[in-house]
N, C-alpha and C positions, 0 to 999 in steps of 0.2 A: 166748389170752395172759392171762395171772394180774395181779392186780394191780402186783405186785412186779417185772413186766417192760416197767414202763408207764413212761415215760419220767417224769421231776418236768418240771415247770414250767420253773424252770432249766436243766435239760436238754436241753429243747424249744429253747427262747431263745439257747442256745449253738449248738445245733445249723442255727438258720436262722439267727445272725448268721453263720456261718461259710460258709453256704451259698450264701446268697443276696448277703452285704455282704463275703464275703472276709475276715471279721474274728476273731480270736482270741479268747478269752473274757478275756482282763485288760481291765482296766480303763483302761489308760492307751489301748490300741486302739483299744476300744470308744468312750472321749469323743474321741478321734482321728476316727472315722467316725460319730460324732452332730455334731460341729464342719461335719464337710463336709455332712452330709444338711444344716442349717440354709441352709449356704450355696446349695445346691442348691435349697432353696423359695424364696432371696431370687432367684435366677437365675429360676426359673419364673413368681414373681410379676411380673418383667419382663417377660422374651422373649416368654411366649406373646402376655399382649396387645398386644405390638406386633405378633408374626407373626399375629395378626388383623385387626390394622387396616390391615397392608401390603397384605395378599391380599384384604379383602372392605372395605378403608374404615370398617371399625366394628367395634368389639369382641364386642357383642350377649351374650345372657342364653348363650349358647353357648359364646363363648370366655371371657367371664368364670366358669363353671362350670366349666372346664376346668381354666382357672389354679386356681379354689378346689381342683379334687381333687386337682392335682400340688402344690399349698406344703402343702395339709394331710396328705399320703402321708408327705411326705419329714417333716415338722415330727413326724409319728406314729412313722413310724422314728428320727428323732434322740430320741425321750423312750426308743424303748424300748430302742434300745442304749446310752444312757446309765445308764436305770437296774435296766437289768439286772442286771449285778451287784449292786448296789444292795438287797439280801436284806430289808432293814426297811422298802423303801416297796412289798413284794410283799403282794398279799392275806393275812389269817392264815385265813381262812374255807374250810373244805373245799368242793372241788368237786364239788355234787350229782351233777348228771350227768341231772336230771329234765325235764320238758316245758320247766319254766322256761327251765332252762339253754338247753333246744333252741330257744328263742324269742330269747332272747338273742346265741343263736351267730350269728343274720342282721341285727343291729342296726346294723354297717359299710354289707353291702349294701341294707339299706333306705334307710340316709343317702346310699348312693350312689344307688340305680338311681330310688329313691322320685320324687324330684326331674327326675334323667331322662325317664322314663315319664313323668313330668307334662309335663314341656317339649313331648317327642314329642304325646301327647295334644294340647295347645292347639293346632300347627303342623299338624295333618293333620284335624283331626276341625273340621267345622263348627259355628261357634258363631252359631247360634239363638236366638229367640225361646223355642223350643220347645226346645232342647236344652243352651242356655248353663248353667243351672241344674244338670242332671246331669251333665256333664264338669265342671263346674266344682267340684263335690262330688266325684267321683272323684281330680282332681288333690287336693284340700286331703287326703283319707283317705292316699293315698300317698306326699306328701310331707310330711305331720304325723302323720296318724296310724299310720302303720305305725313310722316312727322312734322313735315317744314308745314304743308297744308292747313293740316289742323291747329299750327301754334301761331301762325298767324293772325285767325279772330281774336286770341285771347290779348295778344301786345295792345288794343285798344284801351283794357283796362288798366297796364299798368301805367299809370299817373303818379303824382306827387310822389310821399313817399312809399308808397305800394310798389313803383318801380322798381325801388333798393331792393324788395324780395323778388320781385315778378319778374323782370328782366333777368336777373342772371341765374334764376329756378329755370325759365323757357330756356333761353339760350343752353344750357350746360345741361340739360334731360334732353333738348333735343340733337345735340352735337352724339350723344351716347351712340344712339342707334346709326346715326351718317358715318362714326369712326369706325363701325361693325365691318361696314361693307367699302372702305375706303379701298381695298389690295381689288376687287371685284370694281370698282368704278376706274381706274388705274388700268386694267386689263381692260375694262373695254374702252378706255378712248386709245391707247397703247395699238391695241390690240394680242394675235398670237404671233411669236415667232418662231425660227426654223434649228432647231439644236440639234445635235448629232447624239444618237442614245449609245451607250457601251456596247450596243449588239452592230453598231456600224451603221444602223440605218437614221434616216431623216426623220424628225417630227415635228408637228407643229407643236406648240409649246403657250401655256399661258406662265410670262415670268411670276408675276403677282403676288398671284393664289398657285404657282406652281402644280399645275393641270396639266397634264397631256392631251391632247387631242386626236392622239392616234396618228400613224406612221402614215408620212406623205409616200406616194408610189409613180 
């Protein structure tokens, strides 16, 4: 396929609002079904954490991640079918199409899974004396540093007014997943310390993420 058979940007955008949201490319539609996606992240940022706390009595780093991914879906679709149409707040910068970009195009799912992976990680893998230190390095790399990585290529295009949306969309999805594991990056430049547990003995201690690492001897 030739370049000239490659859909524009606009194109594209029309063609998933209509696909996926039922929406027609005017404009009057389109702030019609960004009005409801809002309303739909105020519905999520409810419901879910109550249908957490009904079923397990606590909300936990699990259901409140959940809630964050469904207000911030729906709040990502309300900007883009709104400014869609919208032609002056679109990037003016041409689309390389280079490594960069290819780094870039995973910078969603690293703010998504980054954080995940981390969470999974802490809940199944034993933390150690001996092993707190490199799990705990592993989660800060994937919930920090792979997001900062990827949203890096994209800050090239935001230009003029494109910036007003593009910089503080990158900026504030990617702060999400660094806030995840802030108590975890804390603990490890900190490190563990030495508390005395109710049974009289010594232990090492993560304050943070309040971890035990098992009783000094």
């Amino acid at each position: 396929m030739s370049d000239s058979d490659q859909p524009t940007p606009q194109e594209t955008s029309d063609a998933i609002a209509h696909s996926i949201f039922g929406v027609e490319a005017d404009r009057a539609a389109r702030s019609r079904a960004a009005r409801e996606m809002i309303l739909s992240a105020l519905a999520a940022a409810i419901l879910i954490p109550a249908l957490f706390y009904l079923r397990f009595r606590d909300v936990g780093p699990l259901g409140w991640g959940t809630t964050i991914f469904f207000v911030v879906y729906c709040l990502l679709a309300a900007i883009g079918l709104y400014f869609g149409p919208h032609a002056e707040y679109h990037a003016r910068v041409p689309l390389r199409g280079d490594w960069l970009d290819r780094i870039g195009a995973f910078w969603l799912v690293a703010c998504v899974f980054g954080p995940l992976f981390s969470w999974i990680i802490l809940q199944v893998v034993p933390i150690t004396l001996d092993s707190w230190r490199m799990v705990y390095s592993l989660c800060v790399i994937l919930a920090v540093g792979l997001p900062l990585i990827t949203a890096l290529p994209l800050t090239r295009y935001a230009r003029g007014k494109a910036a007003l949306i593009a910089l503080p969309l990158l900026i504030g999805i990617t702060l999400l997943p660094i806030w995840s594991v802030v108590d975890v990056g804390r603990d490890l430049i900190a490190g563990p310390i030495v508390r005395q547990t109710s049974a009289g003995h010594a232990e090492s201690y993560l304050s943070y993420t309040e971890r035990s690492l098992g009783d000094i001897h």
